[in-house]
PyMOL CGO cylinders between C-alpha atoms (Angstrom):
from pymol import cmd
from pymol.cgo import CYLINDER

trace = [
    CYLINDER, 205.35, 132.84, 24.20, 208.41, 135.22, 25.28, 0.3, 1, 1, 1, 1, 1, 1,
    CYLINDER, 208.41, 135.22, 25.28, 209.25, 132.25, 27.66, 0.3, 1, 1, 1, 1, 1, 1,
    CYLINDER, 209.25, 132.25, 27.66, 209.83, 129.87, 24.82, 0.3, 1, 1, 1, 1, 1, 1,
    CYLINDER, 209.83, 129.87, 24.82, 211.28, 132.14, 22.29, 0.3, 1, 1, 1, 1, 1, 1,
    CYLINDER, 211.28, 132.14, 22.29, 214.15, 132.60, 25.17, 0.3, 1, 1, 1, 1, 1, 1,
    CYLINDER, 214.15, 132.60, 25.17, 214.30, 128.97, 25.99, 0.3, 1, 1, 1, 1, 1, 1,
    CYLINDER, 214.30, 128.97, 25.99, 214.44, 128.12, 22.02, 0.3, 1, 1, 1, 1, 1, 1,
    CYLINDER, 214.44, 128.12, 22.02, 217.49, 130.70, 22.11, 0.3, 1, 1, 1, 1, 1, 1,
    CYLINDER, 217.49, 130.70, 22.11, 219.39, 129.06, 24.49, 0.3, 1, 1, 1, 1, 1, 1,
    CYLINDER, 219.39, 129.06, 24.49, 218.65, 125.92, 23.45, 0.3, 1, 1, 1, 1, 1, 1,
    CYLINDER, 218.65, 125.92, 23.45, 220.36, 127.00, 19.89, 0.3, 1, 1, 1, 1, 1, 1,
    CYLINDER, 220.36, 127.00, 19.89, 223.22, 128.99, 21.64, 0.3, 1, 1, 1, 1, 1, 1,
    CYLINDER, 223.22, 128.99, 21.64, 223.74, 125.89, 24.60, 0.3, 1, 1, 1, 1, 1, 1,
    CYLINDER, 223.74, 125.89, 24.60, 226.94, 123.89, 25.04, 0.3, 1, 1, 1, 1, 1, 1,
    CYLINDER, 226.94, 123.89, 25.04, 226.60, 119.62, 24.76, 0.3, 1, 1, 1, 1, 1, 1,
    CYLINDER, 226.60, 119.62, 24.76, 226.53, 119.48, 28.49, 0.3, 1, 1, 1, 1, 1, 1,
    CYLINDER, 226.53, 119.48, 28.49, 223.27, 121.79, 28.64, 0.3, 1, 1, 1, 1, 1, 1,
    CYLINDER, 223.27, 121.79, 28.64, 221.77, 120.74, 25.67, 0.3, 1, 1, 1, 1, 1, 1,
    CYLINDER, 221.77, 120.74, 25.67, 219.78, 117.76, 26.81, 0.3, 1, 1, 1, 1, 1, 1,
    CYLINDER, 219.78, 117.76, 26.81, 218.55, 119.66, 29.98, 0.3, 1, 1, 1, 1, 1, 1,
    CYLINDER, 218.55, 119.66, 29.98, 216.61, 122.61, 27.94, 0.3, 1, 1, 1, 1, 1, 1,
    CYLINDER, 216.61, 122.61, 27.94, 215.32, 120.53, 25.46, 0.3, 1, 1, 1, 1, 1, 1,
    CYLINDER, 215.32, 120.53, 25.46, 213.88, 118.54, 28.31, 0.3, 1, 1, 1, 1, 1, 1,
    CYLINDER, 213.88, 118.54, 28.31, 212.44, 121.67, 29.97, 0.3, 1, 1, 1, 1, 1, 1,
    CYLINDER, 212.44, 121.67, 29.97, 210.66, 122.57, 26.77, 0.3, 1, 1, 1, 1, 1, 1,
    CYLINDER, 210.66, 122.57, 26.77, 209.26, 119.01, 26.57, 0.3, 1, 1, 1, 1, 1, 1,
    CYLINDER, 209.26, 119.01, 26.57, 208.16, 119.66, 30.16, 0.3, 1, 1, 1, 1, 1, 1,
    CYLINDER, 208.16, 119.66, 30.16, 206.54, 122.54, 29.38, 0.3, 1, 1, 1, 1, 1, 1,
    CYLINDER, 206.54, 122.54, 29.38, 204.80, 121.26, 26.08, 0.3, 1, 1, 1, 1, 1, 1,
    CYLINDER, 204.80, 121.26, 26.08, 203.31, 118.19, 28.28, 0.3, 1, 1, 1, 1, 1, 1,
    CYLINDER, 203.31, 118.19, 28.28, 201.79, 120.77, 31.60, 0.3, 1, 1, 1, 1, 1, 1,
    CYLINDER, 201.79, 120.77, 31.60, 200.25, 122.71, 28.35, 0.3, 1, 1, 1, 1, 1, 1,
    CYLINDER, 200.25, 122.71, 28.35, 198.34, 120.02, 26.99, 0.3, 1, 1, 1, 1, 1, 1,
    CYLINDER, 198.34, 120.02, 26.99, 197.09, 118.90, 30.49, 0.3, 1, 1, 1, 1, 1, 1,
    CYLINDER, 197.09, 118.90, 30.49, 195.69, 122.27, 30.36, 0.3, 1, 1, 1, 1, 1, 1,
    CYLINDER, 195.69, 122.27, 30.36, 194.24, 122.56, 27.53, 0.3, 1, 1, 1, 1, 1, 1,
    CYLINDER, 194.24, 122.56, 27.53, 196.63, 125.66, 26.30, 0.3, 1, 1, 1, 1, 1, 1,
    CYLINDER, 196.63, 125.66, 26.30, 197.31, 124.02, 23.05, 0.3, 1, 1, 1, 1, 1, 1,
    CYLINDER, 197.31, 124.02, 23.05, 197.17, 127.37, 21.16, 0.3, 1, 1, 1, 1, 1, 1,
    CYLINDER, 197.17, 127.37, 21.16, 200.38, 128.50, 23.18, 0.3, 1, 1, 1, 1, 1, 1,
    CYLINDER, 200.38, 128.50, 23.18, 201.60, 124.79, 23.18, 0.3, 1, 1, 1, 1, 1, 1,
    CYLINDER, 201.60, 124.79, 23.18, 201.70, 125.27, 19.30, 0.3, 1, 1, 1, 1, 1, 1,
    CYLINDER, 201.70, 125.27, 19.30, 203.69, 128.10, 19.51, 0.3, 1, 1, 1, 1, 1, 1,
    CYLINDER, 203.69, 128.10, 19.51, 206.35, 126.47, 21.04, 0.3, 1, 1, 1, 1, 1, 1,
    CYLINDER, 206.35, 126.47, 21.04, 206.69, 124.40, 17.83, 0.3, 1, 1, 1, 1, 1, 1,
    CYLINDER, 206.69, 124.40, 17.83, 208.47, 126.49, 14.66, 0.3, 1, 1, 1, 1, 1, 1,
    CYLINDER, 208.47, 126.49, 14.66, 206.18, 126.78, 11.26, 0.3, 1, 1, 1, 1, 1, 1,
    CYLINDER, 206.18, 126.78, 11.26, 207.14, 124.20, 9.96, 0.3, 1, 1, 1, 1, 1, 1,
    CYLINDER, 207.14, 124.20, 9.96, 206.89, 121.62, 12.63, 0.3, 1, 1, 1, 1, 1, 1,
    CYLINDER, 206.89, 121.62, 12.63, 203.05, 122.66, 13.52, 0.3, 1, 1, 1, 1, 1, 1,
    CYLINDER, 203.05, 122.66, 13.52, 201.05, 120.53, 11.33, 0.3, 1, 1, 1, 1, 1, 1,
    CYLINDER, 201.05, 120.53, 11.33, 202.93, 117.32, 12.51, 0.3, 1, 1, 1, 1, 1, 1,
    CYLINDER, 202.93, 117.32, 12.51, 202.02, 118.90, 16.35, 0.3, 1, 1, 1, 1, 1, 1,
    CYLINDER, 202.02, 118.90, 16.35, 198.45, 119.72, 15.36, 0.3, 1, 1, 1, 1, 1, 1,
    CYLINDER, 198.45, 119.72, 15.36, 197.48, 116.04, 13.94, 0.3, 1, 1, 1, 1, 1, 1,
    CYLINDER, 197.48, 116.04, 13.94, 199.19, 114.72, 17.47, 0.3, 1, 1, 1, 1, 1, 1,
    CYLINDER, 199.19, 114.72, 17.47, 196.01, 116.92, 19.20, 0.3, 1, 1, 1, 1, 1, 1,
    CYLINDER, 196.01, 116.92, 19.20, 193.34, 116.76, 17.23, 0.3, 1, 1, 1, 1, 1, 1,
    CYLINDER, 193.34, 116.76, 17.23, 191.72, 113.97, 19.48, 0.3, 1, 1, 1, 1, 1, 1,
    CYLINDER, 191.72, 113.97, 19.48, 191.69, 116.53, 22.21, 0.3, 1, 1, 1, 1, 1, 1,
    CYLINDER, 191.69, 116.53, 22.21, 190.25, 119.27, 20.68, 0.3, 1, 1, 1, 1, 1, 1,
    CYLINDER, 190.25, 119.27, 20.68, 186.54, 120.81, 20.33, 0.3, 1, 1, 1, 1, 1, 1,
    CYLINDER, 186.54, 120.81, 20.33, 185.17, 122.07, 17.06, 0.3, 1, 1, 1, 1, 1, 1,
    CYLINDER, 185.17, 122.07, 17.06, 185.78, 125.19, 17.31, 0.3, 1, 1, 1, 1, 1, 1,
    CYLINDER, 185.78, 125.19, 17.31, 189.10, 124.97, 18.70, 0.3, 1, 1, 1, 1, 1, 1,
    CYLINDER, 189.10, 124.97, 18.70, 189.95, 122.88, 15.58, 0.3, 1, 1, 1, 1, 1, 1,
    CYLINDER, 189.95, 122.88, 15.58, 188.60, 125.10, 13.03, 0.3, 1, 1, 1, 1, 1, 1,
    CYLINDER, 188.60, 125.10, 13.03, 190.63, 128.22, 14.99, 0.3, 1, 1, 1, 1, 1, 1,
    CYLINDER, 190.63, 128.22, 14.99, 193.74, 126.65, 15.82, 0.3, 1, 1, 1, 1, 1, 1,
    CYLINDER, 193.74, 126.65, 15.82, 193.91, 125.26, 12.14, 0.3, 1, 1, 1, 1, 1, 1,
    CYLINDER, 193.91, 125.26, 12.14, 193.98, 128.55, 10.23, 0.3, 1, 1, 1, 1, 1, 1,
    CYLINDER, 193.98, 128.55, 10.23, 196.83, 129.72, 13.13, 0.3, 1, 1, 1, 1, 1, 1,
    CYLINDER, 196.83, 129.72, 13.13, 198.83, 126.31, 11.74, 0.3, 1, 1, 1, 1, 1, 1,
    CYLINDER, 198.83, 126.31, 11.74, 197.91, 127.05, 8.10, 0.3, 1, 1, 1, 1, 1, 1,
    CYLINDER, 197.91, 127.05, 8.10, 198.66, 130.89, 8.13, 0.3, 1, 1, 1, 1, 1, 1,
    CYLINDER, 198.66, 130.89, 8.13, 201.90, 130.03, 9.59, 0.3, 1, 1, 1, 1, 1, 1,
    CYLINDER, 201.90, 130.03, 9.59, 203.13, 127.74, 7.82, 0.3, 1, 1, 1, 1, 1, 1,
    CYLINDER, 203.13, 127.74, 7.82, 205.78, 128.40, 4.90, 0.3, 1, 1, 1, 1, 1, 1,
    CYLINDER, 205.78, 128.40, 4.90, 205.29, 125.42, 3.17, 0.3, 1, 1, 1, 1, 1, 1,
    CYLINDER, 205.29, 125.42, 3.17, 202.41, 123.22, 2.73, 0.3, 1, 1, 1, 1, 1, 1,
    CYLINDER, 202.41, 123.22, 2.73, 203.00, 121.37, -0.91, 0.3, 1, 1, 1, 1, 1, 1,
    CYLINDER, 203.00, 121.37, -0.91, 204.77, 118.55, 0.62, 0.3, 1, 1, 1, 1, 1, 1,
    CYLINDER, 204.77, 118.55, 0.62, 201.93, 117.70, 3.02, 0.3, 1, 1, 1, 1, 1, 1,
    CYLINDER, 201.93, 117.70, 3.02, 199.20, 118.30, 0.28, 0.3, 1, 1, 1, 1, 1, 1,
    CYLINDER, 199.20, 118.30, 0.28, 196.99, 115.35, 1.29, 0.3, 1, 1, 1, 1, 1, 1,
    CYLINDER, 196.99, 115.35, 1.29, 197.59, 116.15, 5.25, 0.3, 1, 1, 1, 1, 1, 1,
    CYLINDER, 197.59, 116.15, 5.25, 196.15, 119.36, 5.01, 0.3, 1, 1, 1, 1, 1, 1,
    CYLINDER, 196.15, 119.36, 5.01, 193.55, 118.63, 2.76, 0.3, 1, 1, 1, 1, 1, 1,
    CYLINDER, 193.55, 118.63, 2.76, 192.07, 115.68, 5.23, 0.3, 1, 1, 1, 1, 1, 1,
    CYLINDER, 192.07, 115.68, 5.23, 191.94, 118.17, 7.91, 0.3, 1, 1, 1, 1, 1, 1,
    CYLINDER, 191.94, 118.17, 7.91, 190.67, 121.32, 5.59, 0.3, 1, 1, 1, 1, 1, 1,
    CYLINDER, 190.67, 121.32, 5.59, 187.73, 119.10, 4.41, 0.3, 1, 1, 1, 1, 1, 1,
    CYLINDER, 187.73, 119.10, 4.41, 187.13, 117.36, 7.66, 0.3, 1, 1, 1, 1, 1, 1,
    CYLINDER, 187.13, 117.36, 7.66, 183.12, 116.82, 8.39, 0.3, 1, 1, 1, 1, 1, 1,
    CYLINDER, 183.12, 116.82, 8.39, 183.32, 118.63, 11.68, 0.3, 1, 1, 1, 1, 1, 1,
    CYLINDER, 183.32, 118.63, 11.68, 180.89, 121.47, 13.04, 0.3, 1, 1, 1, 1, 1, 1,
    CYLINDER, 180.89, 121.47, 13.04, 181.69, 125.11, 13.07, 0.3, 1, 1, 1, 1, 1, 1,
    CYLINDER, 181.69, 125.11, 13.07, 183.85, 125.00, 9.92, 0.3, 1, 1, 1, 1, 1, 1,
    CYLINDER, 183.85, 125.00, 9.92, 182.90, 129.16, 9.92, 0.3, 1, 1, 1, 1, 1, 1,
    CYLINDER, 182.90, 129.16, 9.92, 185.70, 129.48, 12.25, 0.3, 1, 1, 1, 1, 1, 1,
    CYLINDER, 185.70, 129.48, 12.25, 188.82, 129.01, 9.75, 0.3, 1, 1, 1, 1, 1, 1,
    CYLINDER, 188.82, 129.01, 9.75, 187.38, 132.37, 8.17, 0.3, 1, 1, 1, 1, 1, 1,
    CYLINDER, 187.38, 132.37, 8.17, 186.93, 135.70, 9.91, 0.3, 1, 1, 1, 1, 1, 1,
    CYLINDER, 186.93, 135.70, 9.91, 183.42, 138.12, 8.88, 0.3, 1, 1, 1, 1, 1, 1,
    CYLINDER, 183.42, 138.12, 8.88, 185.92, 140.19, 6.71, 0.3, 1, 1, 1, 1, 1, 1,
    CYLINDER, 185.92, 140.19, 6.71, 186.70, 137.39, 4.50, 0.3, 1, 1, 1, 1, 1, 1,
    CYLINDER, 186.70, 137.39, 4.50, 183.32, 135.16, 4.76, 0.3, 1, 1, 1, 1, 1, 1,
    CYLINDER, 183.32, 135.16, 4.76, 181.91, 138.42, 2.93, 0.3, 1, 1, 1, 1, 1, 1,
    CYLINDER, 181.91, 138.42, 2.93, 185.23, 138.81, 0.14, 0.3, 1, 1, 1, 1, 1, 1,
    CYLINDER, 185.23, 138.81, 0.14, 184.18, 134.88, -0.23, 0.3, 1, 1, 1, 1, 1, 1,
    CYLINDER, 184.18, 134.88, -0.23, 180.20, 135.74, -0.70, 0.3, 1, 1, 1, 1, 1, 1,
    CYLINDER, 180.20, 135.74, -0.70, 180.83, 138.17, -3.47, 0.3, 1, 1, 1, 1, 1, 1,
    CYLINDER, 180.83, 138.17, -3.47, 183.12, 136.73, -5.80, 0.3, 1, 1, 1, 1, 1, 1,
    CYLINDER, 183.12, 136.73, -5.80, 181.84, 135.24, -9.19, 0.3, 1, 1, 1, 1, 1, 1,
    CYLINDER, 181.84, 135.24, -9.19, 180.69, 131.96, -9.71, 0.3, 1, 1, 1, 1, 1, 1,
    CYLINDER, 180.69, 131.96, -9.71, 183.98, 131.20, -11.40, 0.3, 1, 1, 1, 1, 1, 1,
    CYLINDER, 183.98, 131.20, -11.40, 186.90, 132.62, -9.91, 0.3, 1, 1, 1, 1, 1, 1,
    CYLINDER, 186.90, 132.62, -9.91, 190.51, 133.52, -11.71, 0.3, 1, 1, 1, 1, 1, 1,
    CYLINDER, 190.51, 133.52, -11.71, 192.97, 132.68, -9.47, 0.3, 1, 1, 1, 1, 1, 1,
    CYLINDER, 192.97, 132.68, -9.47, 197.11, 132.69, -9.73, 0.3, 1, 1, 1, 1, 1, 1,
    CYLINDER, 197.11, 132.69, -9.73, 199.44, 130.55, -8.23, 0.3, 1, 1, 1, 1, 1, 1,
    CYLINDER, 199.44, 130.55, -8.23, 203.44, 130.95, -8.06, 0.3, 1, 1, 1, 1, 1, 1,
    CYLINDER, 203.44, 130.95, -8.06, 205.64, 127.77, -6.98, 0.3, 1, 1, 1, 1, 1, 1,
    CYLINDER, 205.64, 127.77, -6.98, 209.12, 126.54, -8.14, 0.3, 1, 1, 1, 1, 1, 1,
    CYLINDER, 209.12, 126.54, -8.14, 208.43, 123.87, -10.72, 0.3, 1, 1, 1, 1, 1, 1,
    CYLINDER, 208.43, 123.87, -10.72, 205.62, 122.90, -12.95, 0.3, 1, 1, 1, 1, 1, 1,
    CYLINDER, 205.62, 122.90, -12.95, 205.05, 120.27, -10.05, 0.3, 1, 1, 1, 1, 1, 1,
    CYLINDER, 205.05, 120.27, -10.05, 204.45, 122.45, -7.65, 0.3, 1, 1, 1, 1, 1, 1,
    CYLINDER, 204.45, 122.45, -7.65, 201.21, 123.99, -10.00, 0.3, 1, 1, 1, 1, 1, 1,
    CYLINDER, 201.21, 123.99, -10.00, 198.49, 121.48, -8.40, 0.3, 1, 1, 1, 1, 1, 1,
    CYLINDER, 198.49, 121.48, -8.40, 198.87, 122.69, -4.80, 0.3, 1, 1, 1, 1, 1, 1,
    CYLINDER, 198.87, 122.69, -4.80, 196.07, 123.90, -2.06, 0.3, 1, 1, 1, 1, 1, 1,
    CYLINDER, 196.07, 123.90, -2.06, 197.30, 127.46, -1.82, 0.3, 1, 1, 1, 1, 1, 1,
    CYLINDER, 197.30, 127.46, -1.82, 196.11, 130.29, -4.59, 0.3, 1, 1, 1, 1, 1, 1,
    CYLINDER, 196.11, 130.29, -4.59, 195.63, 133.95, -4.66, 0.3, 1, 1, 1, 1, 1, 1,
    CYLINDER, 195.63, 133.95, -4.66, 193.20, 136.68, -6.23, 0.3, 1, 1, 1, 1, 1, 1,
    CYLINDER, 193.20, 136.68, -6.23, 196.45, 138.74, -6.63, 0.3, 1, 1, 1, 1, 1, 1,
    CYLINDER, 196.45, 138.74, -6.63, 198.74, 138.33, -9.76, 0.3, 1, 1, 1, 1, 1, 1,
    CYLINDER, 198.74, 138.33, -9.76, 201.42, 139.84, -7.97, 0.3, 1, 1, 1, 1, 1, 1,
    CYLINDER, 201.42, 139.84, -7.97, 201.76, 138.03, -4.80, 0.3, 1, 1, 1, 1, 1, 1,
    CYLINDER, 201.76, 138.03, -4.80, 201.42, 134.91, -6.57, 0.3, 1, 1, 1, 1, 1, 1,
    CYLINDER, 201.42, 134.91, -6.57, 205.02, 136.39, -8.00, 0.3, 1, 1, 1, 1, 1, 1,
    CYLINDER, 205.02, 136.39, -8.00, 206.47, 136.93, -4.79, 0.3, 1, 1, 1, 1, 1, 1,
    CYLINDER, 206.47, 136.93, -4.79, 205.89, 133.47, -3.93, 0.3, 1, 1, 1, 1, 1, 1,
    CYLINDER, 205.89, 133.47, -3.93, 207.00, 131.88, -7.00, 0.3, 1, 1, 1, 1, 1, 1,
    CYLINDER, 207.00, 131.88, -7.00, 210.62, 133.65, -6.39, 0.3, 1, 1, 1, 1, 1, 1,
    CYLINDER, 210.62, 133.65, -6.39, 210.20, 132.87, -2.72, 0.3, 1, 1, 1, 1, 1, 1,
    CYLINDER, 210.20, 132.87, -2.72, 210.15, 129.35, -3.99, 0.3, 1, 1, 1, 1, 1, 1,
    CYLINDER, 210.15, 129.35, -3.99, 213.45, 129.31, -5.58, 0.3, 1, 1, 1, 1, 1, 1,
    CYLINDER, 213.45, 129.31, -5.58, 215.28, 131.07, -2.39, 0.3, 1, 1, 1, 1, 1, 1,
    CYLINDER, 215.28, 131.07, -2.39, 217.86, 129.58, 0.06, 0.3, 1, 1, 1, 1, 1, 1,
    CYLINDER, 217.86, 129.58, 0.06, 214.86, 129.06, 2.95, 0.3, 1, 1, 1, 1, 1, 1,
    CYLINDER, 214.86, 129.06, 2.95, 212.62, 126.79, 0.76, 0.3, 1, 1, 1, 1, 1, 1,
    CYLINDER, 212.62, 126.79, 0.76, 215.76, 124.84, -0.01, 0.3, 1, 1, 1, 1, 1, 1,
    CYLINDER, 215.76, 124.84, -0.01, 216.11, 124.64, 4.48, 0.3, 1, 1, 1, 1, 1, 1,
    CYLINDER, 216.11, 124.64, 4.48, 212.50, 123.27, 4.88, 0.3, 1, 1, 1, 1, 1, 1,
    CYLINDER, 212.50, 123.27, 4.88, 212.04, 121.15, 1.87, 0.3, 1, 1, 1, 1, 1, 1,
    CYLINDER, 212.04, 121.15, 1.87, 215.66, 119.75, 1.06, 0.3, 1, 1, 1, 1, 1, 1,
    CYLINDER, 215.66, 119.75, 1.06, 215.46, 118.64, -2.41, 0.3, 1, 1, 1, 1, 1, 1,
    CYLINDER, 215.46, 118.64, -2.41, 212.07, 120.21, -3.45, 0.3, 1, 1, 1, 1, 1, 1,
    CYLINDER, 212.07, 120.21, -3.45, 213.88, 123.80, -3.96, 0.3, 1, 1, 1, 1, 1, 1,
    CYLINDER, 213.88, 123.80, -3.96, 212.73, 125.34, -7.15, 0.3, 1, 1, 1, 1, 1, 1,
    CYLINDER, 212.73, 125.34, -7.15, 215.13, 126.08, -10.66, 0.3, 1, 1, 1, 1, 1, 1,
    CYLINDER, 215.13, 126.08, -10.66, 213.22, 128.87, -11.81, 0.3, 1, 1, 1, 1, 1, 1,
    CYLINDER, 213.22, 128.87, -11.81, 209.82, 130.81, -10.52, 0.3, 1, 1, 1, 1, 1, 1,
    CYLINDER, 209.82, 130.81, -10.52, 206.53, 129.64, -12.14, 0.3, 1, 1, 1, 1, 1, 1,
    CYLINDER, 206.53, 129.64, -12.14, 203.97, 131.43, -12.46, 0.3, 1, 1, 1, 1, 1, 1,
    CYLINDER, 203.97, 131.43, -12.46, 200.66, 129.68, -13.14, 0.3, 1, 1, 1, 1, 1, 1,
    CYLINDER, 200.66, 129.68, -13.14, 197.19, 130.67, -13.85, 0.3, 1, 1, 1, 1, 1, 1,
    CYLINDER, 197.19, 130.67, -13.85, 193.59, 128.61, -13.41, 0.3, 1, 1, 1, 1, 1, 1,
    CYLINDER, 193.59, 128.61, -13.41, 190.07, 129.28, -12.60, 0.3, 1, 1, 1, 1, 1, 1,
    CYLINDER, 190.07, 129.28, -12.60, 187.62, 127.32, -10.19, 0.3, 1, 1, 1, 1, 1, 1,
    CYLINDER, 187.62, 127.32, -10.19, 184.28, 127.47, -8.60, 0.3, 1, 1, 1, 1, 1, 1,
    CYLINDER, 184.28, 127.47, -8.60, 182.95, 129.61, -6.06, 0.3, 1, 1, 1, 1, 1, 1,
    CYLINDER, 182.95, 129.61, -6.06, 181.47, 126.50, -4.49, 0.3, 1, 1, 1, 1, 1, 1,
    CYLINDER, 181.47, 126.50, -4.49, 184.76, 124.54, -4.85, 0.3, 1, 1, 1, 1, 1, 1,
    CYLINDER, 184.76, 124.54, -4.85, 186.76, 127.35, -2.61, 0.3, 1, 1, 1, 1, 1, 1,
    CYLINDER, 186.76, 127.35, -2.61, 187.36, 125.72, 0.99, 0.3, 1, 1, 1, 1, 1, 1,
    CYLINDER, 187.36, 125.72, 0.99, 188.61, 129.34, 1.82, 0.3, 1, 1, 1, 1, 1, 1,
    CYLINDER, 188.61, 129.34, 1.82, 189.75, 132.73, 1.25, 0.3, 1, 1, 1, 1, 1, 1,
    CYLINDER, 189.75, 132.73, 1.25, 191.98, 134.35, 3.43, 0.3, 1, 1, 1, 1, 1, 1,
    CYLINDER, 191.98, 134.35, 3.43, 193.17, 137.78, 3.83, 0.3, 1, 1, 1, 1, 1, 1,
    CYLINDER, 193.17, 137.78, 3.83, 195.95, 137.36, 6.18, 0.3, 1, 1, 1, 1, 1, 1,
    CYLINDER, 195.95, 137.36, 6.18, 199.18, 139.69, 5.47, 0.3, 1, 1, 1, 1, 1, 1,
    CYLINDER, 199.18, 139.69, 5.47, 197.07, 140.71, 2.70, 0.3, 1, 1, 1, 1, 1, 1,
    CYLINDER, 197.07, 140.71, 2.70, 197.65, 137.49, 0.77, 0.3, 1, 1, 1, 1, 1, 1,
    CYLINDER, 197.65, 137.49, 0.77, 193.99, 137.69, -0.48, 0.3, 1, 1, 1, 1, 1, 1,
    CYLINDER, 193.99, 137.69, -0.48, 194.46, 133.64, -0.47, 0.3, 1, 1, 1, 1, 1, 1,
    CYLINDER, 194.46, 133.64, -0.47, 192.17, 131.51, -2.30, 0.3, 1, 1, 1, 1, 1, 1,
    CYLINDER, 192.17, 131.51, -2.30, 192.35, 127.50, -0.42, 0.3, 1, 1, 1, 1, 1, 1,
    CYLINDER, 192.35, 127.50, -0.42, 191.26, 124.92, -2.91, 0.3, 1, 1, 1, 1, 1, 1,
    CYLINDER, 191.26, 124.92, -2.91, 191.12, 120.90, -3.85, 0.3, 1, 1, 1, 1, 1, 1,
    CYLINDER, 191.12, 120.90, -3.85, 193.45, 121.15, -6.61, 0.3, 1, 1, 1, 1, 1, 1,
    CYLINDER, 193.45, 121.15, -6.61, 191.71, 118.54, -8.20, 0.3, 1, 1, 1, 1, 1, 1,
    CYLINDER, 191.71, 118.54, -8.20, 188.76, 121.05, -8.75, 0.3, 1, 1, 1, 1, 1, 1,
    CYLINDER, 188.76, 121.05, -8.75, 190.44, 123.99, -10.66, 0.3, 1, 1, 1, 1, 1, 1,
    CYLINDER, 190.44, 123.99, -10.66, 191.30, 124.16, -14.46, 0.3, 1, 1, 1, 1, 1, 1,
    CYLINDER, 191.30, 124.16, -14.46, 194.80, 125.47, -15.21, 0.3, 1, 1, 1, 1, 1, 1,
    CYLINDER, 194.80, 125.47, -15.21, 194.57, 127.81, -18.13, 0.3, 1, 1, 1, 1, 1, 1,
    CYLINDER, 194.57, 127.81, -18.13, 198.29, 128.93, -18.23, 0.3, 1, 1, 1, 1, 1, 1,
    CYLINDER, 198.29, 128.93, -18.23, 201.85, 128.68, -16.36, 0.3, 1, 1, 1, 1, 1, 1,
    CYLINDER, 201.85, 128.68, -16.36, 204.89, 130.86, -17.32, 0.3, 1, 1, 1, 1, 1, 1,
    CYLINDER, 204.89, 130.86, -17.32, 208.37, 130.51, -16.16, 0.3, 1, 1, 1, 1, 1, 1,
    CYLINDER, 208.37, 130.51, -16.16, 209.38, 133.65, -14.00, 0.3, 1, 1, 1, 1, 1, 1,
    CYLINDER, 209.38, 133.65, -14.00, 213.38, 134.57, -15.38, 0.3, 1, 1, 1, 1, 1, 1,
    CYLINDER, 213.38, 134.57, -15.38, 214.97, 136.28, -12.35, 0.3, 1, 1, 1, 1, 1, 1,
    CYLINDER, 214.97, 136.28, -12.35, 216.93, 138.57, -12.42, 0.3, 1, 1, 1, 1, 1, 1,
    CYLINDER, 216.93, 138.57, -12.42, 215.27, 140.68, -15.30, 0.3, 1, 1, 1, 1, 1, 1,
    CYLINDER, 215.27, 140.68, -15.30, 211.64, 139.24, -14.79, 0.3, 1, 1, 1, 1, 1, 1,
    CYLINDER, 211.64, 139.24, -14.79, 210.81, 138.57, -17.97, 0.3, 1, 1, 1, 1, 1, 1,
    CYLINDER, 210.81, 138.57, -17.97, 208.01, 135.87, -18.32, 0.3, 1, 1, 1, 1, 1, 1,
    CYLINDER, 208.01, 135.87, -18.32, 208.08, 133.04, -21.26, 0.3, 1, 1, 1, 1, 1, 1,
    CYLINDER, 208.08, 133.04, -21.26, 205.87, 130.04, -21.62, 0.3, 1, 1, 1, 1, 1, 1,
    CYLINDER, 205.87, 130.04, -21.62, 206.97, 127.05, -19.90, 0.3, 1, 1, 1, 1, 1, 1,
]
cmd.load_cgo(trace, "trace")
């Protein structure tokens, strides 16, 4: 992975004459990597928001468990995921063996003892953005992402989609609708068809003085 990160850098800091020549070494690279079978480092080679697209291109190739595993790196990494709603969802509710791999003991067990209906919180950049896939347990990371949503990098990887003002939403859903939780950077992240949750609430977030009104 340190091999690509410096390749990456000097493909961004190249002249036009050297340009075409690292981006073909990379492409090099990318195809020996697939031949064998190293597609967790050939993903790597891909920035965040350019994995999904490289992950559908390999799913043919892959095993069940290398699926399941290799889809929570793509997920976890990933900034942005509204755009590609019904992507994601396909492969999040694909009929394919050893789905127990997305989630790791820690979390199967968080997942196990919640209630049968679960309060969850969801922060985004527009009322459109409510009915997405990705929902937390924890009111206040749900505002960290609803400001993150209105910031000069969601405006770089979604041209056009970049939010006015942070909205804060808030819906409940079964236990038994939940394709996920996940605890990664301590997101306590809550994966669900957002055609299976009831949305009790959303509030828009006023930066700079954080003062919540109904939207």
């Amino acid at each position: 992975m340190v091999l690509f990160r410096e390749m990456k850098h000097e493909i961004a800091h190249a002249t036009p004459p050297t340009l075409a020549n690292e981006a073909k070494s990379i492409e090099q690279a990318r195809s020996e990597m697939l031949d064998l079978g190293c597609y967790e480092i050939y993903l790597t080679t891909f920035d965040s928001h350019l994995r999904l697209a490289a992950f559908l291109d390999i799913v043919p190739r892959l095993n069940d468990r290398e699926y399941w595993t290799l889809l929570r790196d793509v997920w976890t990494t990933a900034e942005v995921t509204f755009p590609k709603k019904q992507d994601w969802l396909n492969l999040l509710c694909a009929q394919r063996p050893e789905r127990e791999s997305f989630m790791n003991c820690n979390e199967h067990e968080t997942l196990q003892s919640l209630p049968s209906v679960v309060q969850i919180y969801r922060g985004c950049g527009h009322v459109d953005g409510i009915y997405g896939l990705s929902w937390t347990l924890n009111y206040e990371r749900a505002k960290f992402f609803a400001a993150y949503s209105c910031g000069p990098r969601r405006h770089v990887l979604c041209p056009g989609l970049q939010g006015q003002w942070p909205v804060l939403a808030t819906a409940t859903c079964s236990k038994s609708d939940v394709i996920a939780y996940l605890d990664h950077r301590d997101e306590e992240e809550i994966v669900v068809d957002p055609r299976k949750i009831t949305v009790v609430g959303a509030k828009e977030w006023r930066l700079p003085d954080h003062k919540l009104r109904s939207a």
